[in-house]
C-alpha positions as CSV (number, residue, x, y, z in Angstrom):
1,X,47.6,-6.3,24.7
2,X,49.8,-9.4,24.0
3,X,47.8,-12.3,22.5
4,X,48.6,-15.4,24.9
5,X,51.5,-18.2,23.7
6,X,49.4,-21.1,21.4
7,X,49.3,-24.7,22.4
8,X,50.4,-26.2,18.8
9,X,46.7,-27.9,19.4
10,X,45.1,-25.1,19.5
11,X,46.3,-24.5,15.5
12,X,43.9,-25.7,13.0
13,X,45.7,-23.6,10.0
14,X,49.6,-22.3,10.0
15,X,51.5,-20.4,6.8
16,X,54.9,-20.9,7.8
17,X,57.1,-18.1,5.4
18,X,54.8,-18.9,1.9
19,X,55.4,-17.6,-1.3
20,X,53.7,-17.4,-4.3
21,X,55.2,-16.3,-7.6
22,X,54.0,-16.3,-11.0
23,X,55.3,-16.5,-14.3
24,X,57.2,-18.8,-16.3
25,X,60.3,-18.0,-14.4
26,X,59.2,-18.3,-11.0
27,X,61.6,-21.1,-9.9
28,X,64.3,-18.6,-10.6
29,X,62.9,-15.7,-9.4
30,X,62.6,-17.5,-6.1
31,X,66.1,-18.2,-5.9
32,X,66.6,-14.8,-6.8
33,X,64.6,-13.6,-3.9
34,X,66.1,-16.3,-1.0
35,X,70.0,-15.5,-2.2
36,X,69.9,-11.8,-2.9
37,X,66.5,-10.9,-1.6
38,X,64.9,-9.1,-4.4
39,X,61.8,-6.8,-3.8
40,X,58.3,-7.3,-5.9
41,X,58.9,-5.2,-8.1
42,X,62.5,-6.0,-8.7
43,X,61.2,-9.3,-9.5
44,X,59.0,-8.1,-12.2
45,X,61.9,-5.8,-13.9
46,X,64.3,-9.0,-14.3
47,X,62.0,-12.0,-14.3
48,X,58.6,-10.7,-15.7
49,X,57.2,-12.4,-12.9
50,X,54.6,-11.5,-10.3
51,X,54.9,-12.0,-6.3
52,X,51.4,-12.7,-5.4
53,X,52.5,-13.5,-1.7
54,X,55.3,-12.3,0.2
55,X,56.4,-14.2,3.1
56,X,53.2,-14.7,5.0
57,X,53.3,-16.6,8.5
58,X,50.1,-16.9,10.1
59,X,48.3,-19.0,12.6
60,X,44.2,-19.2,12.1
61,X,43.0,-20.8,15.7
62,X,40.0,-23.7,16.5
63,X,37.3,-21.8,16.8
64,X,38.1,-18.3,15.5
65,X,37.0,-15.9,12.6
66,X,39.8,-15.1,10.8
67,X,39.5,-12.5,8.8
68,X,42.1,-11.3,6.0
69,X,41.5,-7.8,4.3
70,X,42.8,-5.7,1.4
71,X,42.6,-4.0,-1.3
72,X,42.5,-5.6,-4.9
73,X,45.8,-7.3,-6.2
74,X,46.6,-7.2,-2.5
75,X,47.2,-11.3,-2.7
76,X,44.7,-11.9,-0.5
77,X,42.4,-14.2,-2.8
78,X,45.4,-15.8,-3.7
79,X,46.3,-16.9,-0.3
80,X,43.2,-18.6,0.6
81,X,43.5,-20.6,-2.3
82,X,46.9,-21.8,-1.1
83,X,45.1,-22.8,2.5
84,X,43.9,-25.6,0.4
85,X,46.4,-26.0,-2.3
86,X,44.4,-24.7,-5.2
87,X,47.7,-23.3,-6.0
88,X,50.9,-24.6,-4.9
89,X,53.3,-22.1,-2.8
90,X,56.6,-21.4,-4.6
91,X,58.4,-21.5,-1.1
92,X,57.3,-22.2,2.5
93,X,54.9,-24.4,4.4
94,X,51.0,-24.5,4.7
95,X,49.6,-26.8,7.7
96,X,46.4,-28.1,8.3
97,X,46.0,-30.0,11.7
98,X,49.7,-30.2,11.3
99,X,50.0,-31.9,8.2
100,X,51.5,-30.6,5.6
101,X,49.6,-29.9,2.5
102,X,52.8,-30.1,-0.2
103,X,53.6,-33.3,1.6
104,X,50.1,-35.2,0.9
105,X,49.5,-37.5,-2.2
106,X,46.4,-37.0,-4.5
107,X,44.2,-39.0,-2.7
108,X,45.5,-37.8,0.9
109,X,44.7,-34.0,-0.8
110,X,41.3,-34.6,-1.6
111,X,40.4,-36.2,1.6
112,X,41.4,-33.4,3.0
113,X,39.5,-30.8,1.0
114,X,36.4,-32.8,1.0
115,X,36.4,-33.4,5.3
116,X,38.7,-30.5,6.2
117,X,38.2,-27.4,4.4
118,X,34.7,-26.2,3.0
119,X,35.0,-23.3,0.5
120,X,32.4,-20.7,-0.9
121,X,33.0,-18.2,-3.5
122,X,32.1,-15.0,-4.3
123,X,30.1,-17.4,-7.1
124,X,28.7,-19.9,-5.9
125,X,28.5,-21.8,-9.4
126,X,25.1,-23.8,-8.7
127,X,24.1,-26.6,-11.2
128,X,21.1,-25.1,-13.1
129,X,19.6,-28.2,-13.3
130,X,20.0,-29.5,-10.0
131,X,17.3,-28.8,-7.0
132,X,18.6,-26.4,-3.8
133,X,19.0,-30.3,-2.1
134,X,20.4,-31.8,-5.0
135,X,23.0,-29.2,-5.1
136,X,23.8,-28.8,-1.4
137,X,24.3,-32.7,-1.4
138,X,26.3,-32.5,-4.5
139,X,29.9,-33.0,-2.6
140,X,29.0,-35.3,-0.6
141,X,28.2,-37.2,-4.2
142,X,31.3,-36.9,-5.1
143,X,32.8,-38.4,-2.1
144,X,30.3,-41.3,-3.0
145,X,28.0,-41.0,-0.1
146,X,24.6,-42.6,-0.5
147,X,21.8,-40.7,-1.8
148,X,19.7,-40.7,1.2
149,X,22.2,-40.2,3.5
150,X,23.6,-37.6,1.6
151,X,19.9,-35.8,1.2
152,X,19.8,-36.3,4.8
153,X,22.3,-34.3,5.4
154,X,21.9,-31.9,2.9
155,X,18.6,-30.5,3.9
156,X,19.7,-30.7,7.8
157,X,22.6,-28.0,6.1
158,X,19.5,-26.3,4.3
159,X,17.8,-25.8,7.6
160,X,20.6,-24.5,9.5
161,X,20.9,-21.8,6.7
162,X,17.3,-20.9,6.8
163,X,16.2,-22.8,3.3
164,X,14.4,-25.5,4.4
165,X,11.1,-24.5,2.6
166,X,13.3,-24.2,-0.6
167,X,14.7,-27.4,-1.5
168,X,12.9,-28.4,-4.1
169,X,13.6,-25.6,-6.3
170,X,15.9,-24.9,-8.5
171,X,19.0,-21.9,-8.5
172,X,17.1,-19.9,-10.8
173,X,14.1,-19.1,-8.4
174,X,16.4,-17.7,-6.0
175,X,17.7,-14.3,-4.9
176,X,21.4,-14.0,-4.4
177,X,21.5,-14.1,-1.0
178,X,19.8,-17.3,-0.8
179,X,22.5,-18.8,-3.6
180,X,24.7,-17.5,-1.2
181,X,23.0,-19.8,1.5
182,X,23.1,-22.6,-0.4
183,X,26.8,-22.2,-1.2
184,X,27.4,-22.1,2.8
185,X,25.3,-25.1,3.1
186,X,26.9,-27.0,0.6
187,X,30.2,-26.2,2.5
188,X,28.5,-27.4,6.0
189,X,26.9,-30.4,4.6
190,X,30.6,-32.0,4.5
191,X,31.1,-31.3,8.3
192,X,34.6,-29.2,7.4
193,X,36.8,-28.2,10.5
194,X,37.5,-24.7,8.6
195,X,35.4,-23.4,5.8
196,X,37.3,-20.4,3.7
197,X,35.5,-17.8,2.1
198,X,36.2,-15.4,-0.8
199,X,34.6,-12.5,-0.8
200,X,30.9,-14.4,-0.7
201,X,28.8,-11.1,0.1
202,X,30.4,-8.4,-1.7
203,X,28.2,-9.2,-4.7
204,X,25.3,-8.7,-2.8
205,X,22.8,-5.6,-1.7
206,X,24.3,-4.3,1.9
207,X,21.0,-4.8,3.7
208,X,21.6,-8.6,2.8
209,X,24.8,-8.0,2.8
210,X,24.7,-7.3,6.6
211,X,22.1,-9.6,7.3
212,X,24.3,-12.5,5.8
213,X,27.3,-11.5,7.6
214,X,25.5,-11.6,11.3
215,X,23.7,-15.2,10.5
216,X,27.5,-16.1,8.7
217,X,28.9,-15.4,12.3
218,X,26.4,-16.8,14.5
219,X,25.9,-19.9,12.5
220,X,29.9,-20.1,12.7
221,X,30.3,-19.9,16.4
222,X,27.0,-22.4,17.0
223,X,28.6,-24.9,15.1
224,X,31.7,-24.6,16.7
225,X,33.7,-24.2,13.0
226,X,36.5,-22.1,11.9
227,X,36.6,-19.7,9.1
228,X,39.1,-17.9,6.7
229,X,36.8,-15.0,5.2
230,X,38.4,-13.0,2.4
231,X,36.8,-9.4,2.0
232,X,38.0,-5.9,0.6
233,X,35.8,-4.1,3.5
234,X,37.4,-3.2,6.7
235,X,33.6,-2.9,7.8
236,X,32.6,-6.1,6.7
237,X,36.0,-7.5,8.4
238,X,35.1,-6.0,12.0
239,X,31.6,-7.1,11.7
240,X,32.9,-11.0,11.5
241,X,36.1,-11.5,12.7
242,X,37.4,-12.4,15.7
243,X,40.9,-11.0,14.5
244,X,42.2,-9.5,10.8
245,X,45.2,-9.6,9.2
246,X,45.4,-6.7,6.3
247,X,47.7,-7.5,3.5
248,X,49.5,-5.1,1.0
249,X,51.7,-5.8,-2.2
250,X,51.8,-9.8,-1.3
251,X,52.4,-9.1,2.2
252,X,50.5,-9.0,5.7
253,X,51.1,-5.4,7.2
254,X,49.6,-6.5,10.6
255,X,47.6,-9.2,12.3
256,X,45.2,-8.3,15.7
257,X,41.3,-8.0,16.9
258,X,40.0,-4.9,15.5
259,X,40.8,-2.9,18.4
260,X,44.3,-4.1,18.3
261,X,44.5,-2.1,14.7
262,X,42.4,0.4,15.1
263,X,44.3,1.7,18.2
264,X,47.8,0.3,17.1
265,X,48.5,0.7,13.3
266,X,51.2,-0.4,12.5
267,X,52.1,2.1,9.5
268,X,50.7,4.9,7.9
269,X,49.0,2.3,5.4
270,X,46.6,0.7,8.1
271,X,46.5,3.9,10.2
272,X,44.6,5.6,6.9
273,X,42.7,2.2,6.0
274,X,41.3,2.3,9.8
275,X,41.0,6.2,10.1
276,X,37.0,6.7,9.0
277,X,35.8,3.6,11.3
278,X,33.8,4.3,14.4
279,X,35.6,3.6,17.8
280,X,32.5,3.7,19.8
281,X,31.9,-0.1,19.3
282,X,35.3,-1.2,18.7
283,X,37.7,0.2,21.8
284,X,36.7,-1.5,25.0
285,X,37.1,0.1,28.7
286,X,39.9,-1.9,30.0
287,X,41.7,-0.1,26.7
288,X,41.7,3.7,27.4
289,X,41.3,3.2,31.3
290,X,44.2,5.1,33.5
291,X,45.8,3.1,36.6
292,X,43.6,4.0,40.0
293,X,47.1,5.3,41.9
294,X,47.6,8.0,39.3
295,X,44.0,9.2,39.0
296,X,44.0,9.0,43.3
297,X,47.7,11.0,43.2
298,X,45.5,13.5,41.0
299,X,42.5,13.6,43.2
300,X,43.4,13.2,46.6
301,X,39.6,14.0,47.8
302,X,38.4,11.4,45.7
303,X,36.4,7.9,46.8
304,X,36.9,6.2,43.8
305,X,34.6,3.3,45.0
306,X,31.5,5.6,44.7
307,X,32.6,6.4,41.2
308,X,29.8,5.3,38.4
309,X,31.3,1.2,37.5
310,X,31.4,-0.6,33.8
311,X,33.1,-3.8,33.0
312,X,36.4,-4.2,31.1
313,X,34.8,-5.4,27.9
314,X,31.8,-2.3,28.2
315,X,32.5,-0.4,24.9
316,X,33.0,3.7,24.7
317,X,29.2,3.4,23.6
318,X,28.2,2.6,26.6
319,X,31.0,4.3,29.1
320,X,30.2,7.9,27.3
321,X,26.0,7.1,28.2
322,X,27.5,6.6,32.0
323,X,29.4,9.8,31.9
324,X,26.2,11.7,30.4
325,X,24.1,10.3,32.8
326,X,26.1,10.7,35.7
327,X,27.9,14.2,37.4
328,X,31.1,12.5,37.9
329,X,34.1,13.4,36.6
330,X,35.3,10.2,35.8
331,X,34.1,6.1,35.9
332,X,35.5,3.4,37.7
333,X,36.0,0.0,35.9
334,X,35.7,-3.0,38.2
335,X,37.2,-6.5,37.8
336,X,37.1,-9.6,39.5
337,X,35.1,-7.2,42.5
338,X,38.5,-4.9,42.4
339,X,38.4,-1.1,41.0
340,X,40.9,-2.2,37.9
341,X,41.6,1.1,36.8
342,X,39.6,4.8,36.5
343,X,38.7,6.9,33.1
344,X,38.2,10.2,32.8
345,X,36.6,12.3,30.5
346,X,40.2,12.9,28.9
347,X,40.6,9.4,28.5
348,X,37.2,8.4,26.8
349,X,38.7,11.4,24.3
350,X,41.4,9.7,23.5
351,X,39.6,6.5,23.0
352,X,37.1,8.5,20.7
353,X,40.4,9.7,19.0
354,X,41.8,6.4,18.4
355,X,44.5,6.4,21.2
356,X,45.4,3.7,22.9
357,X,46.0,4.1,27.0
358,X,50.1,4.1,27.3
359,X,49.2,2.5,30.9
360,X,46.4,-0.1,29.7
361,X,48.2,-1.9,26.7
362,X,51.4,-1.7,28.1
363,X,53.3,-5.4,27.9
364,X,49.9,-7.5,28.5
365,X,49.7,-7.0,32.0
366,X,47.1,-8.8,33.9
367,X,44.7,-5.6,35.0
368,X,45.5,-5.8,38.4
369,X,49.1,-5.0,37.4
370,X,48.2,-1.9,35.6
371,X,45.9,-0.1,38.1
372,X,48.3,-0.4,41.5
């Protein structure tokens, strides 16, 4: 379905056509690139350099997970570090609350990492000698906060993350996921608007692992924050995100909420990355549900009000339990009190499959469109 037009407020973060190329002749093999468009790997043959990212324009929204996803030398890592110009872009734009980040002096650039944009790595590079409080409040020591303030607000951070029993010790007498914690809280304790993330569980056992990434996303959408999260795991990427982008060679292949990708690839390289996940919790009713005229023009007899009912958002989990619990051929999805559309047992196949309904998806229509 189309993704509503943006009000430029709604627009914490914006790449507007960023590069990134390295090597010592990067300036030129920029030019070389804008004038005679060169590919990656043409780039490498006549300038020894390397295109770590190609071109990218995204938009993360207030509010949103924002998930980006590949494989390794894919570019993503490099791109979240230009989000807060770790690195500088070769070419382009990057935007946060519509300032641009190339634009800002020194001073204007820290400001802005140490109130905008939180960041956690994969390691979280604690001070050894430093308590759990000490270390959470440690940026906020650097922006020359006062030590009780800052403690204050450290262990309120701790708390939020589940450590408050823990602040008095020291990085050593933790596990990894609680480092982990205390990396996150470090990044909360300096109230960021965004907080990017690189790859911060994929260290970690996946029992933790998965326990981090639910209390990651809940504490995210309490606190009303926005998040870049970096990870190599398409798994990881639909437990979190509100929507993913998955890069190749530099480049993003495709931006959309995990349904969005997993019924609409948009090549052969995301229709394999997506192929082995489970549709039963991703694809939603109002996806793989036929207009009510064409399932009435196919059965005439039928009363399609005293069909079993489910939501547009009830998942193919839970629309497959209705069908094996009822004798019906088919379920009827109601919206706003109307019957928005009908599926059939061929349709939840299809949605098992991975196919998106021609008639559901097609241009964004308000339901209501679809199903007369």
């Amino acid at each position: 379905m189309m993704t509503p037009k943006l009000d430029v407020n709604d627009v914490l973060v914006s790449c507007q056509s960023v590069w990134k190329i390295f090597g010592e002749n990067s300036a030129a093999a920029m030019k070389a690139v804008v004038e005679r468009g060169l590919t990656k790997k043409q780039i490498l043959q006549d300038y020894s350099c390397v295109v770590g990212v190609s071109d990218v324009n995204l938009e993360v929204r207030r509010g949103e997970i924002f998930c980006i996803m590949g494989l390794s030398g894919s570019g993503k890592s490099t791109l979240i570090r230009l989000l807060n110009k770790l690195i500088t872009p070769s070419s382009g734009k990057v935007l946060v609350n519509g300032r641009e980040l190339s634009s800002l002096s020194a001073a204007e650039l820290r400001a802005v990492r140490a109130r905008q944009i939180g960041m956690v790595f994969q390691s979280v590079a604690l001070l050894p000698h430093r308590t759990v409080l000490e270390n959470t409040a440690f940026g906020l020591e650097v922006q020359g906060v006062a030590k009780a303030e800052r403690l204050k607000i450290a262990e309120a951070a701790l708390t939020k993350v589940g450590l408050a029993d823990w602040i008095q010790r020291y990085p050593d007498e933790l596990s990894g996921g609680m480092q982990q914690r205390v990396g996150l809280a470090r990044a909360l304790a300096a109230d960021p608007e965004v907080i990017l993330m690189d790859e911060p569980f994929s260290a970690l056992d996946p029992l933790i692992r998965r326990q981090l990434q639910d209390e990651f996303r809940q504490l995210t959408k309490e606190l009303g924050k926005s998040a870049v999260f970096i990870t190599h795991d398409l798994d990881e990427a639909i437990r979190i995100g509100d929507r993913i982008a998955i890069m190749k060679d530099g480049m993003i292949i495709q931006v959309g909420t995990a349904e969005e990708i997993v019924l609409n690839p948009a090549d052969d390289y995301v229709a394999e990355f997506v192929a082995g996940i489970s549709r039963l919790h991703l694809v939603k009713a109002n996806s793989v549900m036929s207009p009510v005229s064409l399932y009435k023009a196919a059965h005439p007899n039928v009363d399609v009000s005293r069909l079993p009912t489910t939501h547009p958002d009830a998942d193919l989990d839970h629309v497959i339990g209705l069908a094996v619990a009822n004798d019906r051929d088919a379920i009827a999805v109601i919206d706003a009190g109307i019957v928005a559309g009908v599926i059939t047992l061929r349709d939840l196949l299809r949605g098992v499959q991975g196919t998106a309904n021609e008639y559901a998806l097609s241009a964004g229509q308000p339901l209501a469109e679809v199903s007369s």
